[in-house]
C-alpha positions as CSV (number, residue, x, y, z in Angstrom):
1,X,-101.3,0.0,89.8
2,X,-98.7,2.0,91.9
3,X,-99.1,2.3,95.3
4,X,-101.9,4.2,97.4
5,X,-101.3,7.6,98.9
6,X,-102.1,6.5,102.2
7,X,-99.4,3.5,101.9
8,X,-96.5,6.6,100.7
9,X,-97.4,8.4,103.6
10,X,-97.1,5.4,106.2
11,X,-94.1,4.5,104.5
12,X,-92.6,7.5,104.4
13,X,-93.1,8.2,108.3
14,X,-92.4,5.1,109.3
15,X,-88.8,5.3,107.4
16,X,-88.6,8.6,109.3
17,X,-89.1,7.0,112.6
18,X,-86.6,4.0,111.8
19,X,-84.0,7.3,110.7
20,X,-84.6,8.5,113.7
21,X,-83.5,5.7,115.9
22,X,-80.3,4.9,113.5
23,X,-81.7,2.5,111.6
24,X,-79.2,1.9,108.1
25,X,-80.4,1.1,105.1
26,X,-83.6,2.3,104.7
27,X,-85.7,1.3,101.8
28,X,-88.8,1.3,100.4
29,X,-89.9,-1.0,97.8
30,X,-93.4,-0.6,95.9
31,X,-94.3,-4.4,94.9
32,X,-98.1,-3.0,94.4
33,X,-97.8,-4.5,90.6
34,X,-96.4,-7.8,91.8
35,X,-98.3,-9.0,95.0
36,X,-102.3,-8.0,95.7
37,X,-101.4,-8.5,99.4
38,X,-99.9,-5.3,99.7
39,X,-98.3,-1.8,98.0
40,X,-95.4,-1.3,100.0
41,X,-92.4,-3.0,101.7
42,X,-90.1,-1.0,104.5
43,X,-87.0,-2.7,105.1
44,X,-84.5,-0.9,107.6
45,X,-81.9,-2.9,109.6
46,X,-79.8,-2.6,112.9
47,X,-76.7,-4.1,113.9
48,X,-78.3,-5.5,117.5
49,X,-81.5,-6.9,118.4
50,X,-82.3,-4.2,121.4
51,X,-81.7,-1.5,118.1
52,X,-84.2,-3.5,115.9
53,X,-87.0,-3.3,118.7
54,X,-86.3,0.2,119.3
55,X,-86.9,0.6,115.7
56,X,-89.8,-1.3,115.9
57,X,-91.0,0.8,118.9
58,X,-90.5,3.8,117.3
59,X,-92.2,3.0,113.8
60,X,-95.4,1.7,115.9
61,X,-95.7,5.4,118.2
62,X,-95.0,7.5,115.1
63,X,-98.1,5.8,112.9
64,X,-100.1,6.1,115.7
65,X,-99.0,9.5,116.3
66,X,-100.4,10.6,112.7
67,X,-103.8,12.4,112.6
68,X,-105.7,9.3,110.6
69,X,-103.9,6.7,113.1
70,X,-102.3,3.2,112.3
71,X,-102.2,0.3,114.0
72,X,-100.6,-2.9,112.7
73,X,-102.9,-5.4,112.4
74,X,-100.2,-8.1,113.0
75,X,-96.3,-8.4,114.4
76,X,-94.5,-11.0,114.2
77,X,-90.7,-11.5,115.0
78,X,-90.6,-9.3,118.3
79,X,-89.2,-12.2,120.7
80,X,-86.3,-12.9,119.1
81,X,-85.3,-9.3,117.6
82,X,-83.7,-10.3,114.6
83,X,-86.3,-9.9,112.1
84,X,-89.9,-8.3,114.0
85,X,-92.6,-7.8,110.7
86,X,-95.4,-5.1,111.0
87,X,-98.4,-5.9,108.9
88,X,-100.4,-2.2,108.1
89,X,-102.1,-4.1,105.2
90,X,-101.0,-1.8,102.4
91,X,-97.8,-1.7,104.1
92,X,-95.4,-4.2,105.5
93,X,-92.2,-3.0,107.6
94,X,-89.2,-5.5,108.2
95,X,-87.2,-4.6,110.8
96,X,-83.6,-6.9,110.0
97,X,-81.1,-7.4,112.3
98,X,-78.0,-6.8,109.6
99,X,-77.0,-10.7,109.7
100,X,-80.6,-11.3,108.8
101,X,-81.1,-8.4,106.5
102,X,-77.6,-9.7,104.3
103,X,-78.8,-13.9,104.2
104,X,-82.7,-13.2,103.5
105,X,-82.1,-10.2,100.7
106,X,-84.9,-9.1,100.2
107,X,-84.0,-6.2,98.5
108,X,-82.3,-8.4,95.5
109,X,-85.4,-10.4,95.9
110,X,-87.7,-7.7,94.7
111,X,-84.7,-5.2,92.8
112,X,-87.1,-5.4,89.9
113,X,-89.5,-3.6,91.7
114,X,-89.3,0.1,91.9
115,X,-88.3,2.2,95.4
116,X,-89.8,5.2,96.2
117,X,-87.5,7.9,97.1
118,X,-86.6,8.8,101.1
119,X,-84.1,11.3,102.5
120,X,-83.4,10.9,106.4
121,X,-84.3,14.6,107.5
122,X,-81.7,15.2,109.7
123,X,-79.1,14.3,106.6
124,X,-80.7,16.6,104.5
125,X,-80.5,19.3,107.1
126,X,-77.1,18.4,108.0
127,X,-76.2,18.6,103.8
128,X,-77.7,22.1,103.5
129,X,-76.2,22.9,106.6
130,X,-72.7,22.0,105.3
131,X,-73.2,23.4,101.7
132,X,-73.7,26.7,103.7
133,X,-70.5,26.5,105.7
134,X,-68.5,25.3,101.9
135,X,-70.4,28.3,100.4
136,X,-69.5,30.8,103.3
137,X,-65.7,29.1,103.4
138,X,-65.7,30.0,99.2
139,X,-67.4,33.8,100.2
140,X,-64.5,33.8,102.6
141,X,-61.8,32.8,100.9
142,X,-63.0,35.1,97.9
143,X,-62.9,38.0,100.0
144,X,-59.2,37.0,101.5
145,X,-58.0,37.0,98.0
146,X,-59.0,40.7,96.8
């Protein structure tokens, strides 16, 4: 059985949060079909621990933020800001510092699994924004040549 609508959702702003405080390599991994525990798992990293607990900050404000609000119902990790774990039930985030996030793996660990799909919004804007300016640099160019 795939993952709930209400996990996607979570998910999906929660990766936005983590985007928007740099956070690399965002993923989300739907292991609803392999544990009963859970439908999703967020793993983002950072390259220091004051990043990861931004991150962490940032996820926890924007779920609460949302019209049906979310509040963990368990963190763990937060004192030592390498690896801080928010438990939402259907969703779990990991938050990785990036030495943590290479040694643990836990996106080989579940690569079986599938992901479901997220685009940072501001590198989405910023790619239309620059297939504009190639597009108007082609119009441009086009016109230079007549």
């Amino acid at each position: 059985m795939p993952a709930s609508e209400r996990a996607i959702e979570l998910a999906l702003a929660a990766a936005q949060a983590a985007a928007d405080k740099k956070a690399e390599n965002i993923v989300i991994i739907d292991v609803a079909d392999q544990l009963v525990i859970t439908d999703l798992f967020l793993v983002a990293s950072a390259p220091n621990e004051r990043q990861v607990l931004a991150i962490v900050d940032a996820i926890e404000e924007r779920l609460l933020a949302l019209p049906e609000r979310a509040k963990p119902v368990r963190r763990e990790g937060e004192r030592g800001g390498r690896w801080v774990l928010l438990d939402y039930v259907d969703l779990v985030i990991h938050v990785q510092h990036n030495e943590e996030r290479e040694f643990y793996a836990l996106d080989r660990l579940w690569k079986d699994c599938p992901t479901i799909p997220f685009v940072d919004r501001d590198l989405a804007q910023r790619g239309l924004a620059d297939r504009d300016r190639a597009d108007w640099d082609l119009v441009r160019a086009d016109g230079a040549q007549r």
